[in-house]
C-alpha positions as CSV (number, residue, x, y, z in Angstrom):
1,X,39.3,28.2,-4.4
2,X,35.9,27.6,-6.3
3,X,36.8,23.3,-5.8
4,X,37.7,24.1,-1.7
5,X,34.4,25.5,-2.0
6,X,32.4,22.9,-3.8
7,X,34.3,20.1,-1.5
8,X,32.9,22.0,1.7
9,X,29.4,22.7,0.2
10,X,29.4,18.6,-0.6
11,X,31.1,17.6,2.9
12,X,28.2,20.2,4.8
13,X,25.5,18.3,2.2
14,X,26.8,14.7,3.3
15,X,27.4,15.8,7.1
16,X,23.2,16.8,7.1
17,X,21.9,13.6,4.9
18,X,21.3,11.2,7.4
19,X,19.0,7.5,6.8
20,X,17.8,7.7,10.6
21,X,16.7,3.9,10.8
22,X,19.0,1.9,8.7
23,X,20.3,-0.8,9.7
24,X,16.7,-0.6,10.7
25,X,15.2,-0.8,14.3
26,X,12.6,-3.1,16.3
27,X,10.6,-1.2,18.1
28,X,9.1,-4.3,20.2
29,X,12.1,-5.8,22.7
30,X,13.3,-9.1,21.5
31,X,11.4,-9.0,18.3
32,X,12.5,-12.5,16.4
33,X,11.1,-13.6,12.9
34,X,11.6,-16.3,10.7
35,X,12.2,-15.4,6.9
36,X,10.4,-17.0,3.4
37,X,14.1,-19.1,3.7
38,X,13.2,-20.7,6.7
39,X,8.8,-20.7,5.9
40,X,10.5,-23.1,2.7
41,X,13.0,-24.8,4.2
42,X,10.6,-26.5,7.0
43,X,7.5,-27.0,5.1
44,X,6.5,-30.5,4.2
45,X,5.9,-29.7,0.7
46,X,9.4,-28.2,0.2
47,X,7.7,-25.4,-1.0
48,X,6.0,-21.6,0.2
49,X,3.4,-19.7,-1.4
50,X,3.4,-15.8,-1.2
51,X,0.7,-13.4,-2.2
52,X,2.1,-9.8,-2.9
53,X,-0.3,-7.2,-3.4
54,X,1.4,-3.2,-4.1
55,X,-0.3,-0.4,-2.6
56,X,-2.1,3.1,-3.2
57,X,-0.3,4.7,-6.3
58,X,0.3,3.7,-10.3
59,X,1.7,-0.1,-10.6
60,X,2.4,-2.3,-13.1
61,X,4.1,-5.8,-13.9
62,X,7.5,-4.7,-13.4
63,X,6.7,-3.7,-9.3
64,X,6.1,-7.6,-9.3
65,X,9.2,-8.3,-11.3
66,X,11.2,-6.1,-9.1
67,X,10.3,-6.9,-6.1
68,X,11.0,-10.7,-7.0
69,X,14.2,-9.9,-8.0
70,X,15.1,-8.3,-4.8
71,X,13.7,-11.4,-2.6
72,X,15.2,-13.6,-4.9
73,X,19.1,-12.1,-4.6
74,X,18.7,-12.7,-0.7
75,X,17.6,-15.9,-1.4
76,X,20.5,-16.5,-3.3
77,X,18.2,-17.8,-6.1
78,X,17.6,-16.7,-9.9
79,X,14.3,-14.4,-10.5
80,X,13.4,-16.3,-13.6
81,X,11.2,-14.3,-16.3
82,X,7.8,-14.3,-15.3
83,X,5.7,-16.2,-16.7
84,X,2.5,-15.4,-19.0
85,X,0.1,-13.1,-17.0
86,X,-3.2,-13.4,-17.0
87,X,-6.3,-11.1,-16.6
88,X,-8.1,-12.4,-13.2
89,X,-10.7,-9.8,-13.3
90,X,-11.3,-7.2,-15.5
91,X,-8.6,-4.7,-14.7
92,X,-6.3,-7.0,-12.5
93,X,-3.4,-8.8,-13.6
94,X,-1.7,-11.8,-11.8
95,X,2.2,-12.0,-12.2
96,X,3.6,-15.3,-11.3
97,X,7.3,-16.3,-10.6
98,X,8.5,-19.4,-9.2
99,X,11.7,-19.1,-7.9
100,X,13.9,-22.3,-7.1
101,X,16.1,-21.7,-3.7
102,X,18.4,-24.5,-2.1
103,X,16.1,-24.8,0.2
104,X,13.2,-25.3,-2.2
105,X,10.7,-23.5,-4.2
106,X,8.9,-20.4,-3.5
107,X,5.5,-19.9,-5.7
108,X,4.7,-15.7,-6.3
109,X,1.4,-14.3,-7.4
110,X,1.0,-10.8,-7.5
111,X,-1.7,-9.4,-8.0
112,X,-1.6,-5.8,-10.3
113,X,-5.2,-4.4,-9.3
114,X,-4.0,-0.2,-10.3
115,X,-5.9,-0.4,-13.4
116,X,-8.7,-0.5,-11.5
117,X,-8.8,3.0,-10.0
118,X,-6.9,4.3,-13.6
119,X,-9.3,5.9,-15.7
120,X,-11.0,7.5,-12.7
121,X,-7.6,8.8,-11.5
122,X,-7.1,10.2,-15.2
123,X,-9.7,12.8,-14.7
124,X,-7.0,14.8,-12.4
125,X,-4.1,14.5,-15.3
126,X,-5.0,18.1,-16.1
127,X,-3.7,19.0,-12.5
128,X,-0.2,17.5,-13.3
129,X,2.9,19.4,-13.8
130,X,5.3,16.8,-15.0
131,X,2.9,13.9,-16.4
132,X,3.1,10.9,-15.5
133,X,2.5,7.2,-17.7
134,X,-1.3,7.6,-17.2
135,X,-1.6,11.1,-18.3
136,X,1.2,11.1,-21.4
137,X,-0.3,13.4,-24.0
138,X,-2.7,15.1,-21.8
139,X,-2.3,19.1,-21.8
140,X,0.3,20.9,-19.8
141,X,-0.3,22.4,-16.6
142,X,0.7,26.1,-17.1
143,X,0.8,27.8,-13.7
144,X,4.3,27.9,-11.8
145,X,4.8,25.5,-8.8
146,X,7.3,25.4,-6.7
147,X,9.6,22.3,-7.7
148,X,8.8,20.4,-4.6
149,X,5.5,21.1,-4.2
150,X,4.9,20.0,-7.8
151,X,6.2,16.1,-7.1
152,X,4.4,16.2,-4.0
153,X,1.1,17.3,-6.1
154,X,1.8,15.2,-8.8
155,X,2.7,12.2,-7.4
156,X,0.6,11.8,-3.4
157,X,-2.1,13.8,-4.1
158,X,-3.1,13.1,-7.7
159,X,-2.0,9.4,-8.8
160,X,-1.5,8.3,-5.0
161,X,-4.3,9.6,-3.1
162,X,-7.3,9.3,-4.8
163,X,-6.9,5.4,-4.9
164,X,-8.1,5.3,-1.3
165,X,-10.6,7.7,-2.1
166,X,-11.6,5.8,-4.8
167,X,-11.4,2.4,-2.7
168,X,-13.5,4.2,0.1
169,X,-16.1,5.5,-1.9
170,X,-18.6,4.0,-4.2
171,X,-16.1,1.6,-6.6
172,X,-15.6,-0.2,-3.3
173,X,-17.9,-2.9,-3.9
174,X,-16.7,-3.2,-7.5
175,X,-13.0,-3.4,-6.4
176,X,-13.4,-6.1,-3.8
177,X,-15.2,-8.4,-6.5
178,X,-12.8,-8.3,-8.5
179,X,-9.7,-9.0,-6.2
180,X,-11.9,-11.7,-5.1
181,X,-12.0,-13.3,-8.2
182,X,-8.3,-12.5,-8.4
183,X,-7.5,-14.0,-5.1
184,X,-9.4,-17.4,-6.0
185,X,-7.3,-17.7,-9.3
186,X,-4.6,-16.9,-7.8
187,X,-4.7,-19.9,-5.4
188,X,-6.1,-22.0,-7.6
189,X,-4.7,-25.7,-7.5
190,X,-2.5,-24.4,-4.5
191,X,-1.4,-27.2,-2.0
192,X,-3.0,-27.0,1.3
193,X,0.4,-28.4,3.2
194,X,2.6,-25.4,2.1
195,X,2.3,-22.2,4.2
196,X,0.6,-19.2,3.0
197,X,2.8,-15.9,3.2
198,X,1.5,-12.3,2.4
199,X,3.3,-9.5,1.7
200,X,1.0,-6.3,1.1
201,X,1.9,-2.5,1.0
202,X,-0.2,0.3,1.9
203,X,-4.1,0.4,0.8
204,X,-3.7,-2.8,-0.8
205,X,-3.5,-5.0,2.6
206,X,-6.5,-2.6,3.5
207,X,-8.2,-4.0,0.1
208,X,-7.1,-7.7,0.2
209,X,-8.0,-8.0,4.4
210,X,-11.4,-6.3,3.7
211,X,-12.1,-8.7,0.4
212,X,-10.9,-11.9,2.3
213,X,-13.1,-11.1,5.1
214,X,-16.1,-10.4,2.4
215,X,-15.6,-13.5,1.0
216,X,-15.4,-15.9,4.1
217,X,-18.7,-14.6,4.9
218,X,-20.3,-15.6,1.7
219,X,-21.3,-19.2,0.8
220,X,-20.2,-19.2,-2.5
221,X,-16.9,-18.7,-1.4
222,X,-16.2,-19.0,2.4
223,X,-14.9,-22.2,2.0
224,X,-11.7,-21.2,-0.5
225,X,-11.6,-18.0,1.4
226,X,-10.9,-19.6,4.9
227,X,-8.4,-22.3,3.4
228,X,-6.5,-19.6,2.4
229,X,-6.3,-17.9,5.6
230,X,-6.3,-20.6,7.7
231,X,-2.9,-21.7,6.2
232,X,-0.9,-18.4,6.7
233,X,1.9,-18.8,8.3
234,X,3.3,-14.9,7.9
235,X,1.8,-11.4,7.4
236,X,4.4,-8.5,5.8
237,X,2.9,-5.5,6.1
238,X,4.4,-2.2,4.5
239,X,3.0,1.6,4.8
240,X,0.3,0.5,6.9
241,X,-3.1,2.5,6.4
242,X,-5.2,0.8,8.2
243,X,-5.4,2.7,11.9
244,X,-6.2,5.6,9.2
245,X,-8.3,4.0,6.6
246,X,-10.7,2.5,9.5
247,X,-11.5,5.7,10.8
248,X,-13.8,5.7,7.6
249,X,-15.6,2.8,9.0
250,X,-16.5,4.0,12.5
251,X,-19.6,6.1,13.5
252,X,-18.7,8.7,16.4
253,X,-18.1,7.7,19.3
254,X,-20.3,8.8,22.5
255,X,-17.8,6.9,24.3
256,X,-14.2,5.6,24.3
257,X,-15.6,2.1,25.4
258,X,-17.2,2.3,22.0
259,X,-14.1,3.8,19.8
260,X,-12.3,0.6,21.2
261,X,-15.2,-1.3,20.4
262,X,-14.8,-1.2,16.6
263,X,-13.1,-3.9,15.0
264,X,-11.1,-3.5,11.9
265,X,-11.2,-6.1,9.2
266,X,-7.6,-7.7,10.0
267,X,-8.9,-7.9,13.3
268,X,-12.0,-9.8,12.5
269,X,-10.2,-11.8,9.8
270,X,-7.5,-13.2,12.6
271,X,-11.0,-14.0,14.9
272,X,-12.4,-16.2,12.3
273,X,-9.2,-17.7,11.9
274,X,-9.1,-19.1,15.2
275,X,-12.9,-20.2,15.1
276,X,-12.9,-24.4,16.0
277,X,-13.7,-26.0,13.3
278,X,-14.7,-30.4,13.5
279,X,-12.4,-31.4,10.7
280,X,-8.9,-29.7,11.5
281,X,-6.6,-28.7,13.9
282,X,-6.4,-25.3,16.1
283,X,-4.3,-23.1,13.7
284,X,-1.0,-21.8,15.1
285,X,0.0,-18.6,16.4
286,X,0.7,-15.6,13.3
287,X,3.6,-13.4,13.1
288,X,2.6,-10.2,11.6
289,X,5.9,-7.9,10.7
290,X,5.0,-4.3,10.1
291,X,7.5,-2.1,8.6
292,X,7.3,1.8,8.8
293,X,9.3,4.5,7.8
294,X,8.3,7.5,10.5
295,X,8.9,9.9,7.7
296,X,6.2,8.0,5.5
297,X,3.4,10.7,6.2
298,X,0.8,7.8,5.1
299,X,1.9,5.3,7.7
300,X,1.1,4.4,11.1
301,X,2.4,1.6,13.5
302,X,0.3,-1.2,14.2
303,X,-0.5,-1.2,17.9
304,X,0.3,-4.9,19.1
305,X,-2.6,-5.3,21.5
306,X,-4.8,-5.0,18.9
307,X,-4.6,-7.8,17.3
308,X,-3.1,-10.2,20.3
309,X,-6.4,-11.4,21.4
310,X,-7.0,-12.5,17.7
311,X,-3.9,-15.0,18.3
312,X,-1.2,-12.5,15.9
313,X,2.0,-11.3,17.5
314,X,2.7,-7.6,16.2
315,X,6.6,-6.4,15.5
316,X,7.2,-3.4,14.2
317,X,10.3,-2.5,12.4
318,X,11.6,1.1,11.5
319,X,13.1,1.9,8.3
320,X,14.4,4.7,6.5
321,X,13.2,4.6,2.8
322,X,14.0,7.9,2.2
323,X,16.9,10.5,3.1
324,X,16.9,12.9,5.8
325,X,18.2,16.0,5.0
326,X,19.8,18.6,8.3
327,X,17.0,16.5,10.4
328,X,14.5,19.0,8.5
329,X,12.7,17.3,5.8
330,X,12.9,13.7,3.8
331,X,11.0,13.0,0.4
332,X,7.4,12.0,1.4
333,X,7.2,10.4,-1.6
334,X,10.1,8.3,-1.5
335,X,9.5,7.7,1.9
336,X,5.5,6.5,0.7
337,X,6.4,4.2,-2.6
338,X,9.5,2.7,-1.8
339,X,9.5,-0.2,1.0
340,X,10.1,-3.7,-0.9
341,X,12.9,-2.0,-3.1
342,X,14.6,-1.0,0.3
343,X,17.5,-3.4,0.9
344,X,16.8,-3.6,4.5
345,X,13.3,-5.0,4.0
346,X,14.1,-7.2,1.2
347,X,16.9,-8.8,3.9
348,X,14.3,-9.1,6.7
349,X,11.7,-10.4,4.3
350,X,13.8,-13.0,2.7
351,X,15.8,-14.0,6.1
352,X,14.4,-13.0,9.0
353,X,15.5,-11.4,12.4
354,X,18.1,-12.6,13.6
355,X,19.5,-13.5,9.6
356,X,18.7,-17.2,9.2
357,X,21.9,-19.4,9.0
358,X,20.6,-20.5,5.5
359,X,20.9,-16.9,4.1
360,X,24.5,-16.2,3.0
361,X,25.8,-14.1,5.3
């Protein structure tokens, strides 16, 4: 009696765990994307260069190494051991892994910037229940949470949070020098034939847009800054923050002419991308593929006609990182953290919609 019982508890748990978007869903009709396959397949260098920069919340090497690995098994290529990594900037890392497909060779640099925000974040490790790798050793939190509550405090609100707070506040400056300096080292030596691709999660294409944009409108390094964005060819986007983050940036509004009026900095980015320029051609058209999960309570669409006079074409794709459970509640953690280990974006990312015939199907 007690196993019928356990069998129709499980059977009632199964029957109200849904994953609501996967396979996932396109929320613009006919939404078609190429994949890195295809970005290396048809450049003239036989190569593609990608940029990954993680999000808000506590990263280190292996995010990079995992991520890789995930690309690199729809790519039906080997994620070899990344190589040495090297300090960029004082609290950034750069993780490099070349990974050889059949079609050719596709160059990562990620770039690690969580130290950054680190020791400010530790002041809140008293506030943890369960500690975390930044607080180990710090002392316990003694009142009772409930169980929930506590991973949702522990995690969002006191290692995920305060990175934007930190970013928005008076480290901003700080921060965007130093991915600057992270960004050019990055690049270094790259060849201006093969196409640029970036893949960026949460504050951190908030933090890389806004540092680009800073540095194409500095002498010392506008030039370096506008190769580089002048040669993207693709922009992944995951847990997009900027609709909220740019509400930080805007004075109020006696008007809604002027709340449209407002630029954010991807926007202005994609203007001075299409700027005429004597010694090259007009750039081409951008794809920029933003993937949500509607249960990410840190996410937002990106509205298309935002950015469609700036030359990008905006598709937005739905997953589910996270579990819904009786259509009630899903982790808002998992739902936050988890995008580029999600199967369903690694397949999109690496092969494109519809799957590109030099995936293996």
């Amino acid at each position: 009696m007690r196993t019928l019982s356990a069998t129709l508890l499980a059977a009632a748990a199964l029957a109200g765990c849904s994953l609501p978007y996967r396979p996932p869903q396109f929320i613009e009709a006919d939404t078609r994307f190429p994949g890195l396959i295809d970005f290396v397949a048809r450049a003239p260098t036989r190569s593609a260069d990608v940029l990954l920069v993680h999000g808000m919340c506590t990263h280190d090497a292996a995010w990079a190494d995992e991520t890789v690995a995930t690309l690199a098994a729809q790519l039906v290529a080997n994620a070899p051991p990344a190589a040495a990594k090297t300090a960029a900037a004082p609290g950034i890392q750069i993780v490099p892994h070349d990974v050889v497909t059949p079609q050719g060779t596709i160059r990562f640099r990620a770039l690690i910037w969580s130290p950054l925000t680190t020791s400010i974040k530790q002041q809140l490790c008293y506030d943890q229940t369960d500690k975390s790798a930044i607080c180990t050793g710090t002392p316990p939190f003694t009142p009772t949470r409930a169980k929930l509550n506590a991973q949702i405090k522990d995690s969002l609100v006191d290692d995920c949070l305060p990175d934007a707070l930190i970013y928005q506040g008076v480290a901003r400056e700080q921060i965007q020098l130093r991915m600057a300096d992270a960004i050019l080292a990055a690049t270094r030596g790259s060849d201006p034939r093969a196409p640029l691709v970036v893949i960026s999660e949460s504050l951190g294409s908030k933090i890389l847009f806004d540092t680009l944009l800073r540095m194409s409108e500095e002498p010392a390094t506008s030039r370096a800054a506008m190769r580089e964005v002048q040669r993207m060819a693709w922009l992944v986007m995951a847990a997009n923050q900027i609709p909220l983050l740019h509400t930080a940036e805007q004075p109020i509004a006696t008007s809604v002419a002027m709340r449209a009026s407002t630029p954010d900095s991807l926007q202005r980015l994609l203007a001075k991308r299409r700027e005429p320029v004597a010694d090259r051609d007009a750039v081409s058209p951008l794809n920029l593929v933003a993937f949500t999960d509607p249960n990410d309570l840190l996410s937002f669409t990106l509205p298309p006609e935002r950015y469609r006079e700036q030359g990008a074409t905006v598709m937005n794709v739905l997953v589910s990182n996270a579990r819904t459970w009786f259509g009630w509640l899903a982790d808002p953690v998992k739902a936050h953290v988890d995008y580029l280990a999600n199967p369903d974006v690694g397949s999109l990312v690496a092969c494109g919609a519809p799957r590109s015939s030099l995936c293996r199907q």
